[in-house]
N, C-alpha and C positions, 0 to 999 in steps of 0.2 A: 843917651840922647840919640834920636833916631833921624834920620833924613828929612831934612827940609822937604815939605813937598812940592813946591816953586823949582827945586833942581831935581827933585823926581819928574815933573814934568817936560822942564826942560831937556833932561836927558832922554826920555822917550820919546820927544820930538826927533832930538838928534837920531837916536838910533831908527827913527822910523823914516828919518831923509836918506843916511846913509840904508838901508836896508833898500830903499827903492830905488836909489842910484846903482848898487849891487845889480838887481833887478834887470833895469835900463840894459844894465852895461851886458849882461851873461845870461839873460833870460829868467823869467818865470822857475823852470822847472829843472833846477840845479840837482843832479844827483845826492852829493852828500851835505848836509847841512850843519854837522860837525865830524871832528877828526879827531878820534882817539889816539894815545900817543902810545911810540911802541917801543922797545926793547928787542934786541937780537942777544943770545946767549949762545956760546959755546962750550959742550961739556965733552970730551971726546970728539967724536965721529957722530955725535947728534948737536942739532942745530937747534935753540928753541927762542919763540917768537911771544913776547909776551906781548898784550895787549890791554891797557886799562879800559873797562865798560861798565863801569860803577852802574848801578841801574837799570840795566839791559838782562832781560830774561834770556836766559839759553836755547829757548825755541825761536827767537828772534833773530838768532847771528848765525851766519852761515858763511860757511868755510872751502872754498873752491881750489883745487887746482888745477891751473891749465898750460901746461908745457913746464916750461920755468918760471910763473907767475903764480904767486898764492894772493887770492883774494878771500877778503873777510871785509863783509858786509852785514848789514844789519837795522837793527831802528830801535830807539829809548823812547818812551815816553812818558809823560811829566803828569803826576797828575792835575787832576782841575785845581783850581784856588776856590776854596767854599765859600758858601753863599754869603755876603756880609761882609768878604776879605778884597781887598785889594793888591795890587803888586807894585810894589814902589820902584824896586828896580831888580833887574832878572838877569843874572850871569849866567843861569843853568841853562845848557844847548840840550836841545830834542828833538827829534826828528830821525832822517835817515842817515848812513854813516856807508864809506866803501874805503878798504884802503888797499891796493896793490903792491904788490915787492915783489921783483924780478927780480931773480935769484940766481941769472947765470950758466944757470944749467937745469934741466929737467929732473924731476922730481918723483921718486918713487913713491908714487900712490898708496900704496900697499902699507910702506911703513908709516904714514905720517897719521898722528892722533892729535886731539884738541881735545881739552880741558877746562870747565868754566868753573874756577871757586872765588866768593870775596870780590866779585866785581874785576878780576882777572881772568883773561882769556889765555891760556896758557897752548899753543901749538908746539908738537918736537916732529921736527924734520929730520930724519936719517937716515942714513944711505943714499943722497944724494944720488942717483943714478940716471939714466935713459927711461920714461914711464913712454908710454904710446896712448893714454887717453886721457882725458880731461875726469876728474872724479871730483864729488862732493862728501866734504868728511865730516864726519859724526862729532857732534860736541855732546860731551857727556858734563851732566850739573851733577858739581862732588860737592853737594849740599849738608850742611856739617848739623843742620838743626834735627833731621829728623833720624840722622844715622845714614840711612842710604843713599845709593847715589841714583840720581834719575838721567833717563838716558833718550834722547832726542832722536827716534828713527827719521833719518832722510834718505831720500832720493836720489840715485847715481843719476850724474848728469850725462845723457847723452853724450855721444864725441862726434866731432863732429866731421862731416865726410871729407875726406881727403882730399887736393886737387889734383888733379892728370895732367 
């Protein structure tokens, strides 16, 4: 038995009153549009950050550190509904994603990797130490279908100039 379509409707009103109230209240152009949930793990003297991103390709997420703040940001997208299909009703979030963790202390650049397999983003932090620049780290896709793992060249991020 599948959904009345009289409370599919109605619910899409609802959510399309509450979405424009959202709107109203915090603007148009909301950075993140959903929030991946995370996990903190300790195994030793390394710190790992896991991240669920069921659907998000590896060249899509990206992995910042800045001082004592690890950002990981990103974007999913959904595909189209085919031609002929309708949506009755839609729990699945897509769009863009940002989430920040302040960590206390600065973070050695140097040692920190990312890992994306299974829709898991898997970060290890270690050695926690004093870093002096802001870095963007490599997420590597340890893709199990074709045997190898493909690997995401980015971009160091600039640092940015000190004040006097």
């Amino acid at each position: 038995m599948g959904i009345h379509p009289q409370f599919a409707v109605r619910r899409g009103r609802l959510d399309s009153q509450f979405d424009a109230m959202i709107r109203d209240a915090f603007g148009n152009n909301l950075a993140a549009v959903w929030t991946p949930a995370a996990r903190f793990v300790q195994s030793g003297d390394d710190v790992f950050v896991d991240l669920e991103l069921p659907g998000v390709r590896a060249e899509d997420i990206a992995v910042d550190v800045l001082d004592d703040t690890l950002v990981v940001a990103g974007r999913r997208d959904m595909a189209a509904v085919p031609e002929g299909e309708k949506v009755l009703v839609n729990e699945m979030k897509s769009g863009s994603f940002r989430r920040e963790f302040k960590l206390g202390t600065r973070i050695d650049v140097e040692s920190v990797s990312a890992e994306y397999l299974d829709g898991i983003l898997r970060i290890r932090l270690s050695a926690l130490v004093a870093a002096h620049r802001p870095a963007r780290i490599e997420v590597r896709s340890a893709g199990r279908s074709q045997g190898d793992s493909e690997s995401t060249t980015v971009a160091e991020v600039d640092p940015q100039p000190e004040a006097e």
